[in-house]
C-alpha positions in Angstrom: 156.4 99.6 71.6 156.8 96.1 72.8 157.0 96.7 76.4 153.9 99.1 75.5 152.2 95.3 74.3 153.7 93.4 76.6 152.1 95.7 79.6 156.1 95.5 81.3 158.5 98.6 82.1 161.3 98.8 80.0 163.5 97.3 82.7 161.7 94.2 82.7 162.0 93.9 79.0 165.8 94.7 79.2 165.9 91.8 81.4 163.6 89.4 79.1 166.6 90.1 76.7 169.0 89.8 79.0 168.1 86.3 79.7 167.4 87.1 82.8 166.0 84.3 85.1 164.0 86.7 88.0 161.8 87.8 84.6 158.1 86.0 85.8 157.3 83.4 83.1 154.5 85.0 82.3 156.7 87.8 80.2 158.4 85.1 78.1 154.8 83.6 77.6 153.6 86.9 76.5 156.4 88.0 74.1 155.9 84.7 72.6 151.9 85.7 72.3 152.9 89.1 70.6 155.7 87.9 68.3 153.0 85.6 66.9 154.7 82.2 68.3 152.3 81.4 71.3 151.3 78.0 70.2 153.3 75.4 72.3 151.7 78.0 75.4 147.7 77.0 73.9 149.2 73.4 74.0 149.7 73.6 77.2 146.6 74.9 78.6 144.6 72.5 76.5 142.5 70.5 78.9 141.6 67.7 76.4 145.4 66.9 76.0 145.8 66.3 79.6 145.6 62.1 79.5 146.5 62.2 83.3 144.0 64.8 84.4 141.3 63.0 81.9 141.6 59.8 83.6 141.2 61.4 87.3 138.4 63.3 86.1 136.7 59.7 85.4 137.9 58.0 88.3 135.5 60.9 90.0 132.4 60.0 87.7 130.1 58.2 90.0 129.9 54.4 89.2 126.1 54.4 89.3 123.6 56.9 89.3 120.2 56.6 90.6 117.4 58.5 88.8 114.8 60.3 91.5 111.3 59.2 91.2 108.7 60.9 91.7 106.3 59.7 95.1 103.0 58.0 93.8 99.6 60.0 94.4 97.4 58.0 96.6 
């Protein structure tokens, strides 16, 4: 049933158990998700707790931006 959830053979889950390192981190990551305890995973992925990646993202904001106007009917 939980490789069934996990979408792994059954020798892939043997080897989760195992403790096997070659097991992709995304099995680990999943059991986790079906066992209920995903939570430091969400933290992880959580773009607004990224203060490095937050503070690039501004350096990229332009410094000044000009508005377009709009040529005069003569």
């Amino acid at each position: 049933m939980m490789t069934e959830r996990l979408g792994v053979s059954r020798a892939t889950y043997l080897r989760l158990e195992k403790g096997d390192s070659t097991v992709g981190i995304g099995v680990p990551a999943m059991a986790l998700f079906a066992l209920g305890l995903g939570a430091p995973f969400v933290d992880l992925a959580d773009a607004g707790r990224d203060e490095q990646g937050l503070l690039l993202d501004a350096e990229r904001l332009p410094q000044r931006v000009r508005v377009k106007r709009k040529p005069r009917a003569t």
